[in-house]
N, C-alpha and C positions, 0 to 999 in steps of 0.2 A: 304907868302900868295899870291896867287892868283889873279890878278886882273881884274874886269868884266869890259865886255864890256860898253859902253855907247848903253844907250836905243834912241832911234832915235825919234824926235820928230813928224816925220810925216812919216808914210807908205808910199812911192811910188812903179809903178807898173811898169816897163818896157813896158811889151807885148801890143802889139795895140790889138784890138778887135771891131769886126763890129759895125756898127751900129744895134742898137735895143733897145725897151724898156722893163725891170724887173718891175714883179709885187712883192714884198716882205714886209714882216710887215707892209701888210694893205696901201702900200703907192706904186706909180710907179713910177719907175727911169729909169735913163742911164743907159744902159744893164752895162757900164763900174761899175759903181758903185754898183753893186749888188755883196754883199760879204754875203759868209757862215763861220758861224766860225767855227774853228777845234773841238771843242767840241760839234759839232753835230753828233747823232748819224748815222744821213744820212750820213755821211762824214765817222765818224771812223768806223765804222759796215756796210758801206754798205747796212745799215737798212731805205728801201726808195720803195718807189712808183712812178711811173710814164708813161704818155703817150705822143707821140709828132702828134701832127694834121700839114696839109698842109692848105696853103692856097694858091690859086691859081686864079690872078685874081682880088683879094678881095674879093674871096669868099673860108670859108672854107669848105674842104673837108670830108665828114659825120664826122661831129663834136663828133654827141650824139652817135655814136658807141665809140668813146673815150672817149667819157665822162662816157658810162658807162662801158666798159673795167676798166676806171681808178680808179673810185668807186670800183666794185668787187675787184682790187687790194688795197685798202683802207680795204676793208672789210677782207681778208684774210689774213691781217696782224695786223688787230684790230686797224687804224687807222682813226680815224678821227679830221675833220677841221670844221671851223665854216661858210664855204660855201655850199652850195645845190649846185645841177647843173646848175639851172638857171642864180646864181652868178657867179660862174666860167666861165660861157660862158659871160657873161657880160666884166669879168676879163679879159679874152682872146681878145675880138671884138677890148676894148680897148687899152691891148698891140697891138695889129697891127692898130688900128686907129693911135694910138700914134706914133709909128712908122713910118706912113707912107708909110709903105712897100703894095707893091700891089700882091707880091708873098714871102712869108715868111715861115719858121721854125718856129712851135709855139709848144712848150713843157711847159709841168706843171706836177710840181711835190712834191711827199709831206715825208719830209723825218718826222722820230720818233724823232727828234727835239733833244733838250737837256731838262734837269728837273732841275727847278730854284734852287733846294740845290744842285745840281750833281750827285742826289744820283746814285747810279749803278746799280738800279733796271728801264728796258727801259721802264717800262709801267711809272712809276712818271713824263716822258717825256711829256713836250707840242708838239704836234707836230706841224709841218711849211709846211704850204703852200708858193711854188715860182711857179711864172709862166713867159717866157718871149719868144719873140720876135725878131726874126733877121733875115736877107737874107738867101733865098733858095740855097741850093747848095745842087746840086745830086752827087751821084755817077754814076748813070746809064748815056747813052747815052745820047746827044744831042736830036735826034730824039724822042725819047721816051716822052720827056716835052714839047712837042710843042703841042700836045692836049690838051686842055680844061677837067677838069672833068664834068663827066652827070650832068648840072644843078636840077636833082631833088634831085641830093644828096648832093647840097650844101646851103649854106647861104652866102646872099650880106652881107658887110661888109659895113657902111655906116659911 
């Protein structure tokens, strides 16, 4: 016979990870601490939603065009959450008030979740809204992020 391994009594995570704050199951946390589990269909399927907003300054960058890019993408995968736009954008203000951060990566996303039996039907899925928080990092040029975006397309972050 075979003998199993020993179950670990506490997860540890090697990998460092920036600062930032997670919006997930209705509560906000240390970006470190925001865990999906593998039986999310966002995760096993690839089956997900999402958009990532700038903020720059403290102020984000046309928000409500990702907000409603993000919705349409809710909508054409028959996804819904139990936030409006309004909320979400509340959700967000707060991951970067939380934060700190005065130029940030602000992604939210809404994967088909898992279904409290398992069943293998995705529509029985709750689906989950995450949203979070962390320093900017481009890939473009230096030069290029030393502008300001047009203040009529953005919101102060307060």
């Amino acid at each position: 016979m075979r003998k199993l391994p020993k179950l670990s009594s506490l997860h540890t995570d090697h990998r460092s990870y920036p600062p930032g704050v997670a919006y997930m199951d209705g509560q906000y946390l240390p970006i470190h601490e925001a865990k999906l589990s593998v039986l999310d269909y966002g995760f096993l399927h690839s089956d997900a939603t999402y958009d990532v907003a700038h903020v720059w300054g403290g102020a984000f960058f046309r928000l409500g065009d990702h907000l409603d890019r993000f919705f349409n993408g809710m909508d054409a995968l028959h996804m819904s959450i139990p936030y409006n736009k309004l909320q979400i954008m509340e959700i967000l203000h707060n991951c970067v008030a939380l934060s700190k951060l005065k130029n940030a990566y602000v992604e939210f996303i809404c994967t088909r979740g898992t279904s409290p039996n398992f069943s293998r039907d995705s529509r029985d899925a709750e689906n989950r809204f995450i949203a979070f928080a962390i320093p900017f990092g481009s890939v473009a040029n230096k030069g290029c992020c030393q502008t300001k975006p047009n203040p009529s397309q953005s919101a102060t972050i307060t």
